[in-house]
N, C-alpha and C positions, 0 to 999 in steps of 0.2 A: 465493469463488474458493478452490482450494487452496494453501495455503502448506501450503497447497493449499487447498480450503471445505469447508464441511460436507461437500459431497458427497464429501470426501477425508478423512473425517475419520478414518476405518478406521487409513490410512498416517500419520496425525499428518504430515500437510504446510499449509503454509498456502494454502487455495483459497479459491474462489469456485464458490458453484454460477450465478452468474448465466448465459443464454441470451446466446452470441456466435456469429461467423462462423466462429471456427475457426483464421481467418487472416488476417494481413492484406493489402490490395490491394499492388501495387509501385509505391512514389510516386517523383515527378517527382526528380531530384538536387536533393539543401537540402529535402525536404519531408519532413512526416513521415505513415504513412498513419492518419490518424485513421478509425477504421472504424464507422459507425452501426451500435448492434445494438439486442436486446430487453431489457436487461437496467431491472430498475423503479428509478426513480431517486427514490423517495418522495416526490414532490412538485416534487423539482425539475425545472429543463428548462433545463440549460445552454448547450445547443446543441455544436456542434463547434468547435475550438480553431480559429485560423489551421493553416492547412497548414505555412506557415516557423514553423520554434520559435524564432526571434528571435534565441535567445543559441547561440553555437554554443562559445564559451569563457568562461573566470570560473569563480566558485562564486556561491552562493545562499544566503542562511540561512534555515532553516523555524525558525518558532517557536510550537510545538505546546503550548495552555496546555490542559492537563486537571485532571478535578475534582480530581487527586490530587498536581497541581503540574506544574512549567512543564519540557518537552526541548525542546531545539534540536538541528538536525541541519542539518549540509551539505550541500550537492548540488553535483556537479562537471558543467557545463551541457556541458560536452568530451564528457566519457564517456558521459552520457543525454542529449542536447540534448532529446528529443519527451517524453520522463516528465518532464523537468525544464516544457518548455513545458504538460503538459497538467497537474501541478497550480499551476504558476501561474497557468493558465485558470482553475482552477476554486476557487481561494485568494480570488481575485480576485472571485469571486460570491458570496464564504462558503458553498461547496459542504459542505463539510467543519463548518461553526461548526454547534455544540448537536447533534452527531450522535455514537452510542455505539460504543466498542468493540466489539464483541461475540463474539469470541472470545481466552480464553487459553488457552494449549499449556503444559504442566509437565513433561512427558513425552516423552522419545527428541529433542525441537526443543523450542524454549525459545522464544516469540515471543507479543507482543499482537498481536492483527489490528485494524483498523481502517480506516476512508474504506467505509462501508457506509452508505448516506445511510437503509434502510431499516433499518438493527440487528439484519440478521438472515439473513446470510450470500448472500446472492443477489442485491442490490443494486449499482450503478453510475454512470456517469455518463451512460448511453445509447451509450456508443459502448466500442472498443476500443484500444489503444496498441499500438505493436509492440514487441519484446521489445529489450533494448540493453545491453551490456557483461555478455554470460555467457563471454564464453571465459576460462574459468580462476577463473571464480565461486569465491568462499566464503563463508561467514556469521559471522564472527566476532561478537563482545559488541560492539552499537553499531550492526549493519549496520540501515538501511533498506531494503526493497526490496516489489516486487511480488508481488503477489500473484495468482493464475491459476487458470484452471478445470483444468492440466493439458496441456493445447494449447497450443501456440506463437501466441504474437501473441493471448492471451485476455485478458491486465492490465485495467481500467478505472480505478477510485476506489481499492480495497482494497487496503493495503499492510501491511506487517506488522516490530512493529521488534522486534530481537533482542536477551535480556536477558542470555541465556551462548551462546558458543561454541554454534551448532547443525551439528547433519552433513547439510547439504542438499545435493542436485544440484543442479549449474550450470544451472537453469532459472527462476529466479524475477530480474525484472531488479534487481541491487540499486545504488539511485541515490544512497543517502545513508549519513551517517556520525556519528553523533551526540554533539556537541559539550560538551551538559552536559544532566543528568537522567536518567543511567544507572540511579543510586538509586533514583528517581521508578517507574521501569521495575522496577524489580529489587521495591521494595516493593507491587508492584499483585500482580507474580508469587506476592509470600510468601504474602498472603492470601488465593489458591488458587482455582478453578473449580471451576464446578459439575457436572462431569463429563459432562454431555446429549451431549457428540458421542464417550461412552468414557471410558476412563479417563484423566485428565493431561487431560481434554481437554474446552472448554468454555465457557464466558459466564464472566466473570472473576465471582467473588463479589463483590468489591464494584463496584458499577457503574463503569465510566471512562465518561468522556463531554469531548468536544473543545469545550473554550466556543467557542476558537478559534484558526484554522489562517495563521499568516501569513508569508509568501515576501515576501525583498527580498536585492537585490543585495549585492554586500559585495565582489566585486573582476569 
């Protein structure tokens, strides 16, 4: 996906090159439209989430253990009810456990990319999310958010967390806000990428890899 994906790697956005619809259907009131697309999910086969996202208020705690140590990040279920619903869906299957980062940004945006079940910028969870809390977007140190082909309503798996201050447009959903392991983040950045998608821009040098991804309630 671009935060753009490789295929956006040109513009140093965080993406995705995965194969989507473009857009999503118009769901029922309280639903959210989860959209089946092409996109490879490397083995997995999660299916599609419930249509109701369950929580429509609260926050969430994610707790993201990598090879390089442990982030925790919030999610506010108000602001994203259906991103917040669809990686609890897929937390919930270890969609996400022993799967790699695979891109870091050093350059013009500051961000890991990550939730690629294939490691390799075109992977997802077979389906699409619709986009949620962009009006008046910014990306501060700590934002979590979506990651896209570019297109409205294209998010799947791949999201991307931000280690300084990036200067993105209000288009990537951002659902979380990370709570401790900024360090964690900021140290994977220092020891740099390997440039393949340009300069700043790339597969982190040292491998990150998610042992495992786990969501639970907290109010």
């Amino acid at each position: 996906m671009c935060v753009a994906a490789v295929a956006c790697s040109s513009s140093a956005k965080p993406s995705s090159t995965t194969a989507t619809t473009g857009a999503a259907a118009t769901p029922a009131a309280g639903t959210c439209a989860f959209t089946p697309d092409s996109s490879p999910t490397g083995g997995h086969a999660p299916g599609l989430p419930p249509a109701a996202p369950g929580r429509t208020s609260g926050t969430e705690t994610v707790t993201l253990v990598l090879s390089q140590g442990v982030v925790t990040f919030r999610v506010d279920d108000a602001k994203t009810p259906c991103t917040a619903a669809s990686f609890r869906f897929l937390a919930g299957k270890g969609f996400f456990d022993s799967t790699r980062c695979h891109r870091l940004t050093t350059e013009g945006i500051f961000v890991l990319q990550c939730g690629d079940p294939t490691g390799t910028g075109t992977g997802g969870p077979g389906y699409t999310i619709p986009d949620e809390n962009l009006a008046g977007a910014t990306y501060p140190a700590g934002t979590v958010a979506m990651a896209n082909t570019g297109a409205p309503h294209t998010g799947g798996s791949q999201f991307f967390l931000v280690y300084a201050a990036s200067p993105l447009p209000p288009q990537y959903t951002p659902f979380g806000s990370v709570t401790s392991g900024l360090a964690v983040l900021q140290g994977i950045a220092k020891a740099g990428e390997n440039d393949s998608n340009g300069p700043g821009d790339g597969a982190p040098k040292q491998p990150v890899v998610i042992r495992t991804f786990r969501v639970a309630a907290t109010s």
